[in-house]
VOTIMAR-823693 format. One record per residue (C-alpha): x, y, z; residue number from 1; residue in one letter. Coordinates in nm, 3 decimals. Last residue first. Layout:
residues N
X Y Z NUM A
...
END
This chain:
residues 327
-7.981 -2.931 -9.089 327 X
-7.817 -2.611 -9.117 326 X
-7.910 -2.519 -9.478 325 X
-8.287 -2.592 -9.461 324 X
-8.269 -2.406 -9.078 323 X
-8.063 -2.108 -9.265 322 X
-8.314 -2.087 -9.561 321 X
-8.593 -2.055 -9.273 320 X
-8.420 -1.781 -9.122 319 X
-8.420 -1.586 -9.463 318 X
-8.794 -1.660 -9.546 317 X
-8.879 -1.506 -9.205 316 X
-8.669 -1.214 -9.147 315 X
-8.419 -1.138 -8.944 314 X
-8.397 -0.779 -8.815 313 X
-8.660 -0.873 -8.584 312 X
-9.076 -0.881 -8.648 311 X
-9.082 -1.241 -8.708 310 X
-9.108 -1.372 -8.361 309 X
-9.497 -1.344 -8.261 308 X
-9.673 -1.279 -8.595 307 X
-9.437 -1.516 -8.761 306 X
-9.497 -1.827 -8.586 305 X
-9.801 -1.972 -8.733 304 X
-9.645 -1.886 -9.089 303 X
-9.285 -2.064 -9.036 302 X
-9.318 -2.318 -9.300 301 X
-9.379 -2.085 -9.596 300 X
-9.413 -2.322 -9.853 299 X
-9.179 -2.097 -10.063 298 X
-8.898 -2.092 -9.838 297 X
-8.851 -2.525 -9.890 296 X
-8.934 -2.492 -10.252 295 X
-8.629 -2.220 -10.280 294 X
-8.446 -2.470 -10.019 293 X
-8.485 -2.762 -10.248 292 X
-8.777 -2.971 -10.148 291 X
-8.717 -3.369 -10.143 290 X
-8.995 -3.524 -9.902 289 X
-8.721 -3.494 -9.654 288 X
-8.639 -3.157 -9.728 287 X
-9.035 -3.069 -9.681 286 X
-9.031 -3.248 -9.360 285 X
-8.721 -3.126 -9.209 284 X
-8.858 -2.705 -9.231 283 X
-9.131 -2.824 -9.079 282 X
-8.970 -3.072 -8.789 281 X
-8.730 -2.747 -8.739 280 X
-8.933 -2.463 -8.740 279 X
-9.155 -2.653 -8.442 278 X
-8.840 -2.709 -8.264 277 X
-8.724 -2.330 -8.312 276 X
-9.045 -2.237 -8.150 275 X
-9.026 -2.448 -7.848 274 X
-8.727 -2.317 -7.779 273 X
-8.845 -1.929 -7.750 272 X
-9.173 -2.053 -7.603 271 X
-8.911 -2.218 -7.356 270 X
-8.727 -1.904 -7.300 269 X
-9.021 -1.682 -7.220 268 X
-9.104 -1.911 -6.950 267 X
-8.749 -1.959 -6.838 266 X
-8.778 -1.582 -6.747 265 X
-8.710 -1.273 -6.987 264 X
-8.514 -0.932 -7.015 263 X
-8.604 -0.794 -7.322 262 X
-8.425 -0.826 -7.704 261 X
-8.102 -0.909 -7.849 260 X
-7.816 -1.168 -7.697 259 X
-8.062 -1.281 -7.394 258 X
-8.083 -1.184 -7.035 257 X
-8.269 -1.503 -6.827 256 X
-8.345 -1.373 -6.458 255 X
-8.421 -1.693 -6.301 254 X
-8.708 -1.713 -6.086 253 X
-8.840 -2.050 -6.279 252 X
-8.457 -2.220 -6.247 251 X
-8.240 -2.189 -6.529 250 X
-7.959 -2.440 -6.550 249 X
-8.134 -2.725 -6.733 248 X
-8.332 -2.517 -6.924 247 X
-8.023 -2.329 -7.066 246 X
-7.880 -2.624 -7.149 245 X
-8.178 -2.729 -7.345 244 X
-8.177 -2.421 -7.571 243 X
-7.821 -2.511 -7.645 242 X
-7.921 -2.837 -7.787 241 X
-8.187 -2.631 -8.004 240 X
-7.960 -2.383 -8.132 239 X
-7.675 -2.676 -8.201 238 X
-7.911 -2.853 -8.398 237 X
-8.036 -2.517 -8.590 236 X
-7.644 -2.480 -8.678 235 X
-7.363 -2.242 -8.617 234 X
-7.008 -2.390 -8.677 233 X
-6.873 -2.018 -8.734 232 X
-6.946 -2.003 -9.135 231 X
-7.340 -2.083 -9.040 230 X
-7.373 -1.801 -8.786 229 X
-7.723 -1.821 -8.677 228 X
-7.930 -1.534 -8.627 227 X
-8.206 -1.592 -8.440 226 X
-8.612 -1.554 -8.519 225 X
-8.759 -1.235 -8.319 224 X
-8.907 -1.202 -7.947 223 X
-8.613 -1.282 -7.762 222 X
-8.320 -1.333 -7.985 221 X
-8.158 -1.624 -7.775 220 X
-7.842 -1.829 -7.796 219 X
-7.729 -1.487 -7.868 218 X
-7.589 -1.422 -7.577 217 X
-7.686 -1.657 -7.246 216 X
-7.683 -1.428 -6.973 215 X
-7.815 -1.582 -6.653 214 X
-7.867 -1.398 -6.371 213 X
-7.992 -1.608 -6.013 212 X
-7.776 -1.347 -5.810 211 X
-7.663 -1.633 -5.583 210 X
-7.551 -1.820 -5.893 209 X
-7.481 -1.561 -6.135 208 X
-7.469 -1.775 -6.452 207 X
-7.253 -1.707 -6.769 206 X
-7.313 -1.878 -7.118 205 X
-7.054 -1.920 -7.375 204 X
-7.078 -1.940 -7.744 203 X
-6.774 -2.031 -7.923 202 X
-6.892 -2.184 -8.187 201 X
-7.125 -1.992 -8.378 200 X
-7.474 -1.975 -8.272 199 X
-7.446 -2.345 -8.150 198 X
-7.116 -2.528 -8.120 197 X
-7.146 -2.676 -7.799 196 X
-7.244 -2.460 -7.509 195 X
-6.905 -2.357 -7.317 194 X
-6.966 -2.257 -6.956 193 X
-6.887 -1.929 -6.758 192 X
-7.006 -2.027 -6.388 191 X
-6.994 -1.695 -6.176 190 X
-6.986 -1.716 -5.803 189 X
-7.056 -1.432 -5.606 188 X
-6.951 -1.223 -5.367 187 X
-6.809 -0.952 -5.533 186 X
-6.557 -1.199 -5.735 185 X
-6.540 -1.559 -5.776 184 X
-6.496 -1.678 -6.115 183 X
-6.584 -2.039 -6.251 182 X
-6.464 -2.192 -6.552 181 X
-6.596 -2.398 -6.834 180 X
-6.513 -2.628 -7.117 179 X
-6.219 -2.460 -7.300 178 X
-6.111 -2.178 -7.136 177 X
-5.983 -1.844 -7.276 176 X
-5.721 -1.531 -7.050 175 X
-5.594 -1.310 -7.307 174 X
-5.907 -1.216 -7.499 173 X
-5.848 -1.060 -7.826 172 X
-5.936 -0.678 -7.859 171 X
-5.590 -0.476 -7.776 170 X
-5.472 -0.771 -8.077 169 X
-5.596 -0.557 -8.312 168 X
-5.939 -0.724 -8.492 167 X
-5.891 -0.922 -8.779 166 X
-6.114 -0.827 -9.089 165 X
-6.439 -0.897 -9.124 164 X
-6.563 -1.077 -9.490 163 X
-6.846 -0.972 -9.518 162 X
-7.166 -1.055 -9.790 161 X
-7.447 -1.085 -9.476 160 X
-7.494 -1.462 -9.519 159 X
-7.159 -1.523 -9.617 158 X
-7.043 -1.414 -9.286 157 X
-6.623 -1.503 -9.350 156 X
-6.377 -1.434 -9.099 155 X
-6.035 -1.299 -9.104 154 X
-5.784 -1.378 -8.815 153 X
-5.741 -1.262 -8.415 152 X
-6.106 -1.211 -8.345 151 X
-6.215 -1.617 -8.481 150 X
-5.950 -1.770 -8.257 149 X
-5.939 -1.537 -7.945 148 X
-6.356 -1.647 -8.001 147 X
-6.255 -1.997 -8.019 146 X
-6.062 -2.026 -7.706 145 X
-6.361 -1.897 -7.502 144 X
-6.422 -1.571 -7.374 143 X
-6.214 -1.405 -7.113 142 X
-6.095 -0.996 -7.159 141 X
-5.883 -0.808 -6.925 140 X
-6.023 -0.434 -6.878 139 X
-5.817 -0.164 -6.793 138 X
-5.978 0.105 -7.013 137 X
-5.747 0.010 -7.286 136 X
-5.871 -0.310 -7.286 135 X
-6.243 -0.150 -7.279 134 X
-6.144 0.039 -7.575 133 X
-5.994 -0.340 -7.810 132 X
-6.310 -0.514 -7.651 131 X
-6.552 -0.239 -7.816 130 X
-6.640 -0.467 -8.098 129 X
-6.674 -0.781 -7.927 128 X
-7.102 -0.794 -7.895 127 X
-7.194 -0.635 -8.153 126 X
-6.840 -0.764 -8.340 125 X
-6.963 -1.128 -8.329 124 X
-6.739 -1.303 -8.128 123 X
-6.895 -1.520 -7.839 122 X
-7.046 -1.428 -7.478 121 X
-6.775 -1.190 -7.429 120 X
-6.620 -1.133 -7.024 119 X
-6.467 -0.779 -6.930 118 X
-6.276 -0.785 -6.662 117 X
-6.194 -0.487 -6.452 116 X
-5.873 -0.293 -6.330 115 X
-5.932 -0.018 -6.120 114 X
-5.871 0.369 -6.302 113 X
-6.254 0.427 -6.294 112 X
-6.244 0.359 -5.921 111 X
-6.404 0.117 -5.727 110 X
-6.788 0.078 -5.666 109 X
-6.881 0.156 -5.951 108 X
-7.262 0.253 -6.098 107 X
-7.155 0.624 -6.121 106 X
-6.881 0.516 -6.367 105 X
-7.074 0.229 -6.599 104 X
-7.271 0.413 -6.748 103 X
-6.995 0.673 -6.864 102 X
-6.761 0.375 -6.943 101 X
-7.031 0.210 -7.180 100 X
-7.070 0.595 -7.326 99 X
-6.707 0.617 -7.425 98 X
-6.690 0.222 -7.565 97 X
-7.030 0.258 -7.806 96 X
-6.793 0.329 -8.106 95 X
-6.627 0.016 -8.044 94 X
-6.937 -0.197 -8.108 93 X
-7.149 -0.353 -7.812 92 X
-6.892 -0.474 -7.464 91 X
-6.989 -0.769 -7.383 90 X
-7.083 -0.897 -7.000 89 X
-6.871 -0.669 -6.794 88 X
-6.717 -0.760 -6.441 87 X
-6.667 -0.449 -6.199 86 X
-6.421 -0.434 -5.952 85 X
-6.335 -0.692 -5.599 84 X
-6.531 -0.370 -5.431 83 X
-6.870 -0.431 -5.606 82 X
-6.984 -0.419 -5.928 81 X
-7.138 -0.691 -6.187 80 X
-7.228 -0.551 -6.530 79 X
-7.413 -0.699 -6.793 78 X
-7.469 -0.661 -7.164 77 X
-7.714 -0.674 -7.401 76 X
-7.594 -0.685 -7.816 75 X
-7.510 -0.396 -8.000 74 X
-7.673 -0.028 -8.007 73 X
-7.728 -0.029 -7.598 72 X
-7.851 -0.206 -7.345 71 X
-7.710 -0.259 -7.007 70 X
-7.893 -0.500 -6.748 69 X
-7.741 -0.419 -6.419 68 X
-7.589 -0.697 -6.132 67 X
-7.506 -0.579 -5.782 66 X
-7.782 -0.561 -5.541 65 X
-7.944 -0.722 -5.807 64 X
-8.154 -0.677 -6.185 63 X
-8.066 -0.304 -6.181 62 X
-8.179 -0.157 -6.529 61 X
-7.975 0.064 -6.748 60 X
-8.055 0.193 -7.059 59 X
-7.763 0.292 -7.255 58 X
-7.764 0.623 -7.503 57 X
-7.708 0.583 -7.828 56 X
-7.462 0.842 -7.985 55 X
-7.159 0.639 -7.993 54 X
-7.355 0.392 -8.125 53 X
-7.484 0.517 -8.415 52 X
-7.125 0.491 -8.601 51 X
-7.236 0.132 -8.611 50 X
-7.010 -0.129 -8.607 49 X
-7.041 -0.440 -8.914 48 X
-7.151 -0.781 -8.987 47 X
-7.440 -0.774 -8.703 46 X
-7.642 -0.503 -8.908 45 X
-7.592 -0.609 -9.234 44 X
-7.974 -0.639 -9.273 43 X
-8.123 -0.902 -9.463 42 X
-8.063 -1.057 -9.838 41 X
-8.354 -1.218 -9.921 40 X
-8.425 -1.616 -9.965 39 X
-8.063 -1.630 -9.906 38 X
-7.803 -1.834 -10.156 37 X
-7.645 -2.082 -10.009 36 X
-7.450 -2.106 -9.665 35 X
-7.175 -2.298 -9.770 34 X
-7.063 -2.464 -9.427 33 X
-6.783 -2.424 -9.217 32 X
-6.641 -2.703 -9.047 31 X
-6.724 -2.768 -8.707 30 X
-6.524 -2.672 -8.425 29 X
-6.401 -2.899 -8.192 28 X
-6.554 -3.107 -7.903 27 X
-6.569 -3.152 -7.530 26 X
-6.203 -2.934 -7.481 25 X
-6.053 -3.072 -7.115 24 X
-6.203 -2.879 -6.796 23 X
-6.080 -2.543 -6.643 22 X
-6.174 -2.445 -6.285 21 X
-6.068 -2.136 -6.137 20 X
-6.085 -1.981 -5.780 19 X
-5.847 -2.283 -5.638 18 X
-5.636 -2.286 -5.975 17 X
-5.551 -1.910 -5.931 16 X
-5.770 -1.633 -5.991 15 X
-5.732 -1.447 -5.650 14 X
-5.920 -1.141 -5.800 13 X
-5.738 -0.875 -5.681 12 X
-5.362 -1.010 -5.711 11 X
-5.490 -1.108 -6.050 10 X
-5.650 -0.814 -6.151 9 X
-5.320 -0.631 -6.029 8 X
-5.073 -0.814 -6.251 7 X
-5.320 -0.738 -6.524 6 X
-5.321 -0.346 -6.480 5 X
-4.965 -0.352 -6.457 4 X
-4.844 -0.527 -6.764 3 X
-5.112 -0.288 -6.907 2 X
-4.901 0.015 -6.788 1 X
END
């Protein structure tokens, strides 16, 4: 039946090398880094699913004729519908799957047997977890080579004291790029491009062009300091570099949806950016003048900031071990 279900998305789609582009690899994966010991230890809650989330119902709000905001227990999503079939944007953890497809139904324009694609911004299992359900749902999966990579053996989040297990090959994506691609489907174009190594290392963002959407994952926490995933070839660097590609694409009307938090514009993004700069040249400055990362923590170099974006899962102290770390 799933030999099926992706012969038909293909006939459906037209994905052949005119509808998709695929550039050579720009750079590898860093190595992993130790990530130290934290100032406190925070929340587990991107390590692991939530039983929650079966239970947690998903808001829905229509950004386009054809494009929805989805948010859940994990990490935002999308949805595209239309007659080609519906695109999702992440698909939360696994127990979310059932309510995911019970959004999405009344929302479709195609029925709930049609083959879909479901597209992950990078691997964390908030965002992956319910890949292996939406498979099974008909969905084929893209992400970038590195999240197939990182899903299909163990993985290491120091930070959070995991180690997360592989997930069953239902939940690795079958069809990864290396640079970028582009997707045609309901009318649209949709640019899926590789940021270098950033939150992790296989971060992706994906652009609605007509729609003016941009999801960009959790190369933003809006309204709360980031994760970033040290182990996966995450860095402060890469955050910041990342933060300029998503300036350079986003235009002032663009609908920016980020990894955690509210729907924002470029506006929102570039305080966003602007804060992680600042972080940086502070949390530089005392390593520089020779501050361990206790010493570092202790100065408290993110205090004009933490009214405004320390009030996430994240906290202060423990974000600004990962900038010392990640420098």
């Amino acid at each position: 039946m799933r030999n099926a279900i992706n012969r038909r998305i293909f006939l459906q789609l037209g994905l052949t090398a005119s509808a998709v582009m695929m550039l050579p690899l720009a750079a590898s994966a860093q190595a992993e880094k130790p990530a130290g010991k934290p100032a406190d230890k925070p929340t587990d809650k991107p390590a692991q699913p939530h039983a929650e989330a079966a239970l947690t119902p998903i808001k829905t709000t229509q950004l386009s004729d054809s494009v929805f905001l989805l948010q859940g227990e994990g990490g935002n999503m999308a949805l595209q519908t239309g007659p080609d079939g519906n695109i999702l944007i992440d698909a939360s953890y696994a127990p979310a799957v059932p309510r995911i497809l019970e959004t999405i139904a009344p929302l479709s324009k195609v029925p709930a047997d049609a083959p879909g694609i479901l597209i992950n911004t990078h691997w964390h299992q908030d965002h992956t977890g319910g890949n292996e359900g939406m498979y099974e749902a008909g969905y084929t999966i893209f992400a970038h080579q590195n999240v197939r990579q990182r899903l299909s053996t163990p993985q290491t989040m120091a930070l959070f004291q995991r180690t997360i297990m592989p997930s069953m090959p239902g939940a690795w994506p079958t069809i990864t790029f290396e640079h970028e691609m582009r997707i045609w489907h309901n009318g649209d174009s949709l640019d899926l491009v590789h940021f270098e190594p950033a939150h992790t290392d296989g971060d992706i963002f994906i652009k609605f062009k007509t729609a003016d959407i941009l999801h960009v994952g959790d190369i933003w926490f809006n309204g709360m300091y980031p994760f970033i995933d040290e182990g996966a070839g995450g860095s402060i660097g890469g955050m910041i570099r990342a933060g300029e590609k998503v300036l350079s694409v986003a235009g002032s009307g663009t609908k920016i949806i980020p990894g955690h938090g509210p729907l924002g514009t470029k506006a929102d993004f570039l305080s966003f950016r602007n804060m992680l700069l600042a972080v940086r040249e502070k949390v530089a400055a005392l390593k520089a003048a020779g501050a361990s990362e206790e010493e570092a923590v202790a100065k408290k170099p993110t205090a004009d900031f933490d009214a405004a974006w320390g009030k996430g899962f994240m906290n202060a102290d423990t974000f600004t071990g990962i900038v010392y770390r990640t420098l």
